[in-house]
C-alpha positions as protocol buffer text, in pm:
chain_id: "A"
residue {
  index: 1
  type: UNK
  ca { x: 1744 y: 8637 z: -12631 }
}
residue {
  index: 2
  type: UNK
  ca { x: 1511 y: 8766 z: -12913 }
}
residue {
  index: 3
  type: UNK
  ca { x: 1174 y: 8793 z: -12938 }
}
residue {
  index: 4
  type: UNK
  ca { x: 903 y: 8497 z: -12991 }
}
residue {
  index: 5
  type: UNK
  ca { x: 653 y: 8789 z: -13173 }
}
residue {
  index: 6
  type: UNK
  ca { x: 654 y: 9095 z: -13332 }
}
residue {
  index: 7
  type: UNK
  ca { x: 400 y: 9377 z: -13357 }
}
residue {
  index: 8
  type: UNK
  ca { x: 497 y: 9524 z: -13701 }
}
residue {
  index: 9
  type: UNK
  ca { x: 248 y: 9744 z: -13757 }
}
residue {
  index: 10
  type: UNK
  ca { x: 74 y: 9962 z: -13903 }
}
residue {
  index: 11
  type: UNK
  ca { x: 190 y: 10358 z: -13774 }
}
residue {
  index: 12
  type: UNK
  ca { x: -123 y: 10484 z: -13601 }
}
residue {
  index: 13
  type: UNK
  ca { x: -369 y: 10203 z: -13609 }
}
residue {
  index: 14
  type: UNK
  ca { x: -318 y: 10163 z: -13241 }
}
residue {
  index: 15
  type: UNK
  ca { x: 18 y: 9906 z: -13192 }
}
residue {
  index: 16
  type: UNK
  ca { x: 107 y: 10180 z: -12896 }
}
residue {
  index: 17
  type: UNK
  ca { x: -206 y: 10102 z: -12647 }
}
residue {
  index: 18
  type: UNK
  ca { x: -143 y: 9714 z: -12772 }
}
residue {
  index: 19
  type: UNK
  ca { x: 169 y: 9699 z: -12698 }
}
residue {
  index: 20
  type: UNK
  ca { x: 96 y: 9845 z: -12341 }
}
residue {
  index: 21
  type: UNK
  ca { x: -160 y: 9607 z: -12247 }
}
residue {
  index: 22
  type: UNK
  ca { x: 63 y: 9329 z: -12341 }
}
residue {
  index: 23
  type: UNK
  ca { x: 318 y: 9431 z: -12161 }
}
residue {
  index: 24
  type: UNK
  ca { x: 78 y: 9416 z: -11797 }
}
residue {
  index: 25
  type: UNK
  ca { x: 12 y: 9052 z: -11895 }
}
residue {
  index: 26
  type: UNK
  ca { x: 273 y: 8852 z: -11636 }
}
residue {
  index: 27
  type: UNK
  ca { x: 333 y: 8578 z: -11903 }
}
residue {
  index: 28
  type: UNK
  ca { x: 433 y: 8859 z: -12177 }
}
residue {
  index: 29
  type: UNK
  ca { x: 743 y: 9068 z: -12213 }
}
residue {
  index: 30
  type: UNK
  ca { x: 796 y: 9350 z: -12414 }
}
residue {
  index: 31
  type: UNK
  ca { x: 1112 y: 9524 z: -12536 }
}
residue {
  index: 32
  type: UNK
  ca { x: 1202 y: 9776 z: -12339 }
}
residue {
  index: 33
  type: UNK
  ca { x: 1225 y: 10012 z: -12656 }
}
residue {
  index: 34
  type: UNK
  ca { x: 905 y: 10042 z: -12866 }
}
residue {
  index: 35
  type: UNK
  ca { x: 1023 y: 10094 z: -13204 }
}
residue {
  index: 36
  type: UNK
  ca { x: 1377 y: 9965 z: -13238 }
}
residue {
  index: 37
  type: UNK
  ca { x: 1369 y: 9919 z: -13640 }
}
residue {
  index: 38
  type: UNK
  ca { x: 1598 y: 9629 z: -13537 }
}
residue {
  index: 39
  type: UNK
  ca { x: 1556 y: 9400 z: -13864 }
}
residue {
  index: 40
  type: UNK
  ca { x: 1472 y: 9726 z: -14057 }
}
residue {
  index: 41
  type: UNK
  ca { x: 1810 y: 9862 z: -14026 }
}
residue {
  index: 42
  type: UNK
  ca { x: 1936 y: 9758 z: -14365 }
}
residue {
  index: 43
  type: UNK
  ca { x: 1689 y: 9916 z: -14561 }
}
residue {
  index: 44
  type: UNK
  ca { x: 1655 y: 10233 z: -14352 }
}
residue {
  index: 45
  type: UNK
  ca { x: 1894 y: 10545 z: -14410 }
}
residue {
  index: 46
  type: UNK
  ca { x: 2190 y: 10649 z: -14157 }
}
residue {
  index: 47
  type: UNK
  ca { x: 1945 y: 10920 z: -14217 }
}
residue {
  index: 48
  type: UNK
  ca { x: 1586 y: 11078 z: -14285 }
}
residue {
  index: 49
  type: UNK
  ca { x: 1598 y: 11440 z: -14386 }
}
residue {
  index: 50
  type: UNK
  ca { x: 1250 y: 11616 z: -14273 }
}
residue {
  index: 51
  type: UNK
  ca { x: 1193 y: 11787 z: -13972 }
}
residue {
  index: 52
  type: UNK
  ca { x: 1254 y: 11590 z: -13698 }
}
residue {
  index: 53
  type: UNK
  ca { x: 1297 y: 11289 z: -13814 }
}
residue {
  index: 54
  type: UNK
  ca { x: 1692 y: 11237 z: -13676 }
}
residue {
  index: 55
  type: UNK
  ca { x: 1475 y: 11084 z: -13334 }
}
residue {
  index: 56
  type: UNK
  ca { x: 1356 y: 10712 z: -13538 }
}
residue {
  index: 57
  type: UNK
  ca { x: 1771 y: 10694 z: -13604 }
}
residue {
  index: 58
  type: UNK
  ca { x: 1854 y: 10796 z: -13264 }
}
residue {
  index: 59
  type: UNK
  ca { x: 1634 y: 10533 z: -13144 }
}
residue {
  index: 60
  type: UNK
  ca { x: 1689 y: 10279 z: -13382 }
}
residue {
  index: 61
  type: UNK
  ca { x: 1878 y: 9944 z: -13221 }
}
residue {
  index: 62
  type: UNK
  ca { x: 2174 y: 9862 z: -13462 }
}
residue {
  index: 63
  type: UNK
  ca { x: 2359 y: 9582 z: -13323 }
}
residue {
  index: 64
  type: UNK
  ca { x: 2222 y: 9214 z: -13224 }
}
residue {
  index: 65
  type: UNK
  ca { x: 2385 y: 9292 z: -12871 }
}
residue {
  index: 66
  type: UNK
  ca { x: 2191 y: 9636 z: -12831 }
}
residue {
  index: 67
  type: UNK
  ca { x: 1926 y: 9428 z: -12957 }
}
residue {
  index: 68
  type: UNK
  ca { x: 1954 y: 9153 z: -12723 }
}
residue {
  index: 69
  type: UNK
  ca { x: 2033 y: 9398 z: -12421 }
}
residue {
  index: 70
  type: UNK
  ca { x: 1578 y: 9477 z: -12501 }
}
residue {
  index: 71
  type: UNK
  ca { x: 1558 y: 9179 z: -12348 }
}
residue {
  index: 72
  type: UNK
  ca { x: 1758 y: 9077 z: -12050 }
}
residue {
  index: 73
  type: UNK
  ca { x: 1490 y: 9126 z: -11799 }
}
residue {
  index: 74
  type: UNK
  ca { x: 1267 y: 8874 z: -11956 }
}
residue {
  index: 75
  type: UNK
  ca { x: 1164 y: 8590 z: -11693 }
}
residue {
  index: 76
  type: UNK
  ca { x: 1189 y: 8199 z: -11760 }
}
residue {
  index: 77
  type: UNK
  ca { x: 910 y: 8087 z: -11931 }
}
residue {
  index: 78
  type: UNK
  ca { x: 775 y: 8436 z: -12037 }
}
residue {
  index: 79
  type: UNK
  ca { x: 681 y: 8486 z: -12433 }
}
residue {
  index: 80
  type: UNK
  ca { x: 845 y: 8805 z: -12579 }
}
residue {
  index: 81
  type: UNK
  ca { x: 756 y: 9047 z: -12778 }
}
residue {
  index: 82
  type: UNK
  ca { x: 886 y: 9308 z: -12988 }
}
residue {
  index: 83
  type: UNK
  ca { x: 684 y: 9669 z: -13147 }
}
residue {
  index: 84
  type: UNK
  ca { x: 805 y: 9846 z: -13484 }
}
residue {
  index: 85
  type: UNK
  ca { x: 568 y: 9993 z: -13735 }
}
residue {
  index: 86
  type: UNK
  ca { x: 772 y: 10048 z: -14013 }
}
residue {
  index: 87
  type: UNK
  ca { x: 861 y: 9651 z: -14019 }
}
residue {
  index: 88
  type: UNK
  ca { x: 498 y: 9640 z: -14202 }
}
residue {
  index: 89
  type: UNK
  ca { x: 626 y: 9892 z: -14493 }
}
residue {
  index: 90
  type: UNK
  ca { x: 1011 y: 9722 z: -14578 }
}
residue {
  index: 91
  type: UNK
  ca { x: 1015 y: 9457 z: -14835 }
}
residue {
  index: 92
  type: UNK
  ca { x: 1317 y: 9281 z: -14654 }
}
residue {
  index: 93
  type: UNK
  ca { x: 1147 y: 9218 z: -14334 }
}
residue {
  index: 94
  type: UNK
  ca { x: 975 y: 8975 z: -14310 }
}
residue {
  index: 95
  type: UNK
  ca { x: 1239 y: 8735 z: -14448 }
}
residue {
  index: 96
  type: UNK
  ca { x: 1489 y: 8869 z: -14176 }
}
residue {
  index: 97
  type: UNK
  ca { x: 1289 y: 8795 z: -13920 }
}
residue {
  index: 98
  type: UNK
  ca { x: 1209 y: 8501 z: -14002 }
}
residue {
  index: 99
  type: UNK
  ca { x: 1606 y: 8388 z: -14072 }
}
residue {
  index: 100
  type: UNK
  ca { x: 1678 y: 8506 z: -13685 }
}
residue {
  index: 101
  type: UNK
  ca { x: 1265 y: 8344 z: -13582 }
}
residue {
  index: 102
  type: UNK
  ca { x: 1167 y: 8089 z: -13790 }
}
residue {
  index: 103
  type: UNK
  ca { x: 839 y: 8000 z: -13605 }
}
residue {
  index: 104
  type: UNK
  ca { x: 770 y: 8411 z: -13496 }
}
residue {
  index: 105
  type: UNK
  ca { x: 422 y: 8506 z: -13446 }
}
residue {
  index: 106
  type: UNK
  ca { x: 327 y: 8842 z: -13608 }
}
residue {
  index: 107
  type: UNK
  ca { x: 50 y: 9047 z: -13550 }
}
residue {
  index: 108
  type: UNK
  ca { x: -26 y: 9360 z: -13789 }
}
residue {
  index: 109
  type: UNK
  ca { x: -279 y: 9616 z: -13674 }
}
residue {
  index: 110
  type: UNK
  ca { x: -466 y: 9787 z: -13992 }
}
residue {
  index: 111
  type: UNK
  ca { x: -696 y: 10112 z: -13962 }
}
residue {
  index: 112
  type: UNK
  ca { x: -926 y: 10289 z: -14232 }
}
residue {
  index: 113
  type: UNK
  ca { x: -665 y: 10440 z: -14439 }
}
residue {
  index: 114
  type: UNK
  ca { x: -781 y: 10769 z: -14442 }
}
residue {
  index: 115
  type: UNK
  ca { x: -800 y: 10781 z: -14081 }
}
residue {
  index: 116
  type: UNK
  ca { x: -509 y: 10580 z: -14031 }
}
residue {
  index: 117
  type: UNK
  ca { x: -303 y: 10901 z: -14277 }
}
residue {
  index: 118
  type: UNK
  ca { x: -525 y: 11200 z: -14125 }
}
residue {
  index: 119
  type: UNK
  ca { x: -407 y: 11049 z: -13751 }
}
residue {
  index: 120
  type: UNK
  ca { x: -78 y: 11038 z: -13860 }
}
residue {
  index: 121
  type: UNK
  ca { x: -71 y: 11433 z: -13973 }
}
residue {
  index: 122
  type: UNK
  ca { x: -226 y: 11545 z: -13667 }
}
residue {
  index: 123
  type: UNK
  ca { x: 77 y: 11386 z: -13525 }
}
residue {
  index: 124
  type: UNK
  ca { x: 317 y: 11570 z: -13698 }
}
residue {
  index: 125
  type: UNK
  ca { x: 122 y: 11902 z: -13652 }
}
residue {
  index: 126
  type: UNK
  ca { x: 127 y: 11834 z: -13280 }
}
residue {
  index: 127
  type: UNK
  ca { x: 506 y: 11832 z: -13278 }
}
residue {
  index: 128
  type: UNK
  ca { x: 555 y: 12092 z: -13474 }
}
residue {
  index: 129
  type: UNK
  ca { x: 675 y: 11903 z: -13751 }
}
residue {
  index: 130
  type: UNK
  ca { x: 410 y: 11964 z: -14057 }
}
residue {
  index: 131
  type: UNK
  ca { x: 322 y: 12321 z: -14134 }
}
residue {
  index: 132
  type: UNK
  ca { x: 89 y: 12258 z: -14431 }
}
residue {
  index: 133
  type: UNK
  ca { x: -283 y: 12131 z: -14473 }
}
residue {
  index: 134
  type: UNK
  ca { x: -354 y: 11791 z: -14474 }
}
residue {
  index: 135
  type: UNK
  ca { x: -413 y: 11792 z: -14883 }
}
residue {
  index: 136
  type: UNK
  ca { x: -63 y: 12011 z: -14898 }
}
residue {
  index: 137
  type: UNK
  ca { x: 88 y: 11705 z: -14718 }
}
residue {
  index: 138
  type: UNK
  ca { x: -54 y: 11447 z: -14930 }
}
residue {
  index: 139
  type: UNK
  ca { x: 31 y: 11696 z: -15285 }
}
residue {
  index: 140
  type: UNK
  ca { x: 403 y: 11708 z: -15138 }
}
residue {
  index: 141
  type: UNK
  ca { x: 353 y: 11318 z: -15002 }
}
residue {
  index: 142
  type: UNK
  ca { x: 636 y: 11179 z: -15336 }
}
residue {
  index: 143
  type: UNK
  ca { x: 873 y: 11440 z: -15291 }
}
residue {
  index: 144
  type: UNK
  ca { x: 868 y: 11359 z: -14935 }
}
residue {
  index: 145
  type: UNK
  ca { x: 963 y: 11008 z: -15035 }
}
residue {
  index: 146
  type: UNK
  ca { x: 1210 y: 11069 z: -15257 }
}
residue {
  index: 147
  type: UNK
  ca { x: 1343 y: 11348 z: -15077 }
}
residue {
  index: 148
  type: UNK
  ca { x: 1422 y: 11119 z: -14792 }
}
residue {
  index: 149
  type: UNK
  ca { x: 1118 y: 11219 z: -14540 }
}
residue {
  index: 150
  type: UNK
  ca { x: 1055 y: 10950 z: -14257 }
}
residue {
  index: 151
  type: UNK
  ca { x: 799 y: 10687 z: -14340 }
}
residue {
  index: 152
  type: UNK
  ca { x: 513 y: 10870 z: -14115 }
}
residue {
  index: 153
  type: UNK
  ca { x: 510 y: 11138 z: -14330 }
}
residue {
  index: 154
  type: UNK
  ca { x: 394 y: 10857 z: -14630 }
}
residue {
  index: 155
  type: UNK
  ca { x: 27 y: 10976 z: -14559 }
}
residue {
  index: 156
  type: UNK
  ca { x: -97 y: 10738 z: -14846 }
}
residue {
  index: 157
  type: UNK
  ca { x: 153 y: 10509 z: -14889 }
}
residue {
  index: 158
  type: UNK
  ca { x: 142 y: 10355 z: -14512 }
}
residue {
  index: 159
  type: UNK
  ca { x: -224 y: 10281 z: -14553 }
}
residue {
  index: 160
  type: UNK
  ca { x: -198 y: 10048 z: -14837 }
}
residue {
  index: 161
  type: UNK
  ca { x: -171 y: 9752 z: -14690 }
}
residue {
  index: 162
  type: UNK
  ca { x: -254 y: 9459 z: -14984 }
}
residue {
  index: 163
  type: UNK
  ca { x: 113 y: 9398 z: -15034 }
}
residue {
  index: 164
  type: UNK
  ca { x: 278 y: 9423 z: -14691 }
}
residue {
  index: 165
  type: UNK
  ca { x: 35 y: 9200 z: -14535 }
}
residue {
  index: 166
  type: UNK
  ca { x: 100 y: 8944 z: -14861 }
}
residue {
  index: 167
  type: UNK
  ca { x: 422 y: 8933 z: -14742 }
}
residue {
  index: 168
  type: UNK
  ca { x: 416 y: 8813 z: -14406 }
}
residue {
  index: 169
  type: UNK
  ca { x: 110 y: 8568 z: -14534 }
}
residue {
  index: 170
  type: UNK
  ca { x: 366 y: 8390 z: -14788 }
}
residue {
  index: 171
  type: UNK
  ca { x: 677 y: 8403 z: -14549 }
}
residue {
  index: 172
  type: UNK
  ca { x: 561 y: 8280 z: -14214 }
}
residue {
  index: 173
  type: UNK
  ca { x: 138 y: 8127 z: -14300 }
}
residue {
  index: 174
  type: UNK
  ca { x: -153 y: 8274 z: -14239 }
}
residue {
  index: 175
  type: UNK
  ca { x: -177 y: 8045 z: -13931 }
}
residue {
  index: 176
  type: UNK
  ca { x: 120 y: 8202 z: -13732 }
}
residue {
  index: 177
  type: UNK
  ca { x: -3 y: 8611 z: -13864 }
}
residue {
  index: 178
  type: UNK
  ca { x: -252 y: 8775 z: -13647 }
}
residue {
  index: 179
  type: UNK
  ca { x: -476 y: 9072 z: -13841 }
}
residue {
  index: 180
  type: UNK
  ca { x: -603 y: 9292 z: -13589 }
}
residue {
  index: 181
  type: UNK
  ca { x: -886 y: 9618 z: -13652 }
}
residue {
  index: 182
  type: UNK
  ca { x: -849 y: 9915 z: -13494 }
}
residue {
  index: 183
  type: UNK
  ca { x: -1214 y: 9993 z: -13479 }
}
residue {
  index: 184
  type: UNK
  ca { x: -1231 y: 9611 z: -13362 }
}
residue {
  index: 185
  type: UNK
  ca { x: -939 y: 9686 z: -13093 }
}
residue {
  index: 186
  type: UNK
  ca { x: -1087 y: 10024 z: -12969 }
}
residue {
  index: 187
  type: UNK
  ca { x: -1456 y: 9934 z: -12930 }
}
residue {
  index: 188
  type: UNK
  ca { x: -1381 y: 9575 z: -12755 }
}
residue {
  index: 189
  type: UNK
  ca { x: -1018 y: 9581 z: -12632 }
}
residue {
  index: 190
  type: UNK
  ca { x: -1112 y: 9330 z: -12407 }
}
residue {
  index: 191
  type: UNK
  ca { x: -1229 y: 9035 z: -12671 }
}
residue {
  index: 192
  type: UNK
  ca { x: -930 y: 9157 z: -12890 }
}
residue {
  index: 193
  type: UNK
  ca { x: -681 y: 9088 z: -12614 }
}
residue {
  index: 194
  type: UNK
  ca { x: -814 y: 8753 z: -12564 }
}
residue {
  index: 195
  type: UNK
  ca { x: -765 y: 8634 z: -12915 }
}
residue {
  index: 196
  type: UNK
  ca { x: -411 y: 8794 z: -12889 }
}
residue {
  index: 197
  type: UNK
  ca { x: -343 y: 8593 z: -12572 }
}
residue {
  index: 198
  type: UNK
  ca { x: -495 y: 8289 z: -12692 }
}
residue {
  index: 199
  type: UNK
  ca { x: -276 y: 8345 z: -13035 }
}
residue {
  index: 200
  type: UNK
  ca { x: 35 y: 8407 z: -12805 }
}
residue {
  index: 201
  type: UNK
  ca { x: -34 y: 8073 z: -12620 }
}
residue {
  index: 202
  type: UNK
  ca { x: -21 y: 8274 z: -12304 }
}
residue {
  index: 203
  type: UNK
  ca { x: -281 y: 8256 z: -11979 }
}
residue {
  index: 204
  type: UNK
  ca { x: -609 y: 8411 z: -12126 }
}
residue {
  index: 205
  type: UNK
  ca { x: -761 y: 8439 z: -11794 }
}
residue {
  index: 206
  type: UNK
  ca { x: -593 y: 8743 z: -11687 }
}
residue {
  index: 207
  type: UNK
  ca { x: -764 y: 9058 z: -11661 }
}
residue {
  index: 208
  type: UNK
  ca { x: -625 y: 9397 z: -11808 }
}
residue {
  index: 209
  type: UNK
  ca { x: -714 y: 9694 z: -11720 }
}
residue {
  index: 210
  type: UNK
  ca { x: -796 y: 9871 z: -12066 }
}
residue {
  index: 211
  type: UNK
  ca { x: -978 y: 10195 z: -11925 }
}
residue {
  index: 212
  type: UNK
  ca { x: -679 y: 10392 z: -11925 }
}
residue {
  index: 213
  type: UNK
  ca { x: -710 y: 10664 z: -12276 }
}
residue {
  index: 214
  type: UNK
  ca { x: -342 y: 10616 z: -12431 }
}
residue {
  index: 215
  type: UNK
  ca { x: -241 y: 10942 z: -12638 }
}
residue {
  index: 216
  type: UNK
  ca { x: 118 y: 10810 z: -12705 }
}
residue {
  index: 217
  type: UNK
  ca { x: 327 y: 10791 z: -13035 }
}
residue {
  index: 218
  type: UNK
  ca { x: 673 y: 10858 z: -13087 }
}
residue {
  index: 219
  type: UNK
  ca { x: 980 y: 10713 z: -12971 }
}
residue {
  index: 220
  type: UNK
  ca { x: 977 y: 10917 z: -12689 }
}
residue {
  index: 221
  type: UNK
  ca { x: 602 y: 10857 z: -12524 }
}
residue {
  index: 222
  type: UNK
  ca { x: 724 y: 10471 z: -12606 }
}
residue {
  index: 223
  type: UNK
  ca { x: 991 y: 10498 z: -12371 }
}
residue {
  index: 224
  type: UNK
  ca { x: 791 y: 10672 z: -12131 }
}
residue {
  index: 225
  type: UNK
  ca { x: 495 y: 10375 z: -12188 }
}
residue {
  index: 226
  type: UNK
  ca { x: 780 y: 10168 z: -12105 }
}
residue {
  index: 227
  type: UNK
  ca { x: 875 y: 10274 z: -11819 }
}
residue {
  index: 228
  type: UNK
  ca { x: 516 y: 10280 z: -11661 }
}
residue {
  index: 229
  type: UNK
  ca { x: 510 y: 9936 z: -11736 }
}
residue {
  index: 230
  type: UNK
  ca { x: 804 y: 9864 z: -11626 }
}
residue {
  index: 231
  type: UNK
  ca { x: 905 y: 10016 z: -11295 }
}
């Protein structure tokens, strides 16, 4: 059992709260783990090297059987789904996932970059992980990269989109990829999850409750989103 869609991205444009109202739909599962990095696991390191960045590898599913164990409480009939934000940002994606899902939906969720980079740093400042000013992070932002930082701390990088998105246009159509706006997503959930649904093929009369204010990000507050879903 893999998934029949994939949520790829991008980090902080909202894929957490989407991911958790798609999970309350009865027709839709969703992996157990947000943010497995399954088909990403080639081109990541065994390794990132800034502060706290050992939790993405921890996390990160390596084998098609840890893989497929995401998904053994899927019911018949159910579509299934799958989150990872940095699937948006490695070249080799797209083409893996579509070796293992040749007719996979994906849906990529884009924010202002600047927001999208400043959201991400407040992040990291929240867990203690960035110590410097937002322009100090986006000075340091190269040697970061080629230092071996995690992708979140790409402040710039993650928000340019242009290529990424090409990617997943040439490799699966524009017909089977899904753009979604996170000013779109946060000041109508309710529309947006409709065209998802109706995208996904799934039952769009059923109603979500979208009131709940999501504040999640993180392996950890994925698995913990997971498990409210899931009981």
């Amino acid at each position: 059992m893999i998934p029949d869609f994939f949520i790829v991205g991008a980090a902080k444009a909202g894929t957490s709260a989407l991911d958790y109202f798609l999970s309350l739909h009865p027709d839709i599962y969703m992996s157990r783990l947000k943010e497995s990095h399954y088909f990403a696991r080639t081109e990541m390191p065994l390794a990132f090297t800034g502060p706290g960045d050992d939790v993405i590898i921890r996390y990160m599913t390596k084998t098609l059987e840890e893989y497929e164990a995401l998904f053994l409480d899927t019911n018949p009939g159910q579509v299934v789904g799958e989150s990872s934000v940095y699937y948006l940002n490695y070249e080799l994606v797209p083409a893996l996932i579509r070796k293992s899902v040749p007719n996979a939906k994906i849906i990529i969720m884009l924010r202002n970059p600047m927001d999208r980079a400043y959201s991400a740093y407040m992040h990291l400042v929240r867990d203690g992980r960035e110590r410097n000013s937002f322009e100090e992070g986006l000075r340091l932002e190269t040697k970061r990269k080629g230092d071996g930082y995690e992708p979140i701390w790409w402040y710039r990088e993650l928000g340019v989109y242009s290529e990424p998105i090409r990617r997943y246009y040439n490799i699966f159509g524009e017909s089977n990829v899904k753009v979604i706006f996170y000013d779109d997503f946060k000041s109508n959930s309710q529309n947006v999850l409709l065209e998802v649904f109706e995208f996904l093929d799934v039952n769009p009369d059923i109603s979500i409750d979208t009131s709940t204010t999501l504040n999640v990000s993180g392996v950890p507050s994925s698995r913990a989103l997971y498990d409210l879903a899931h009981p």
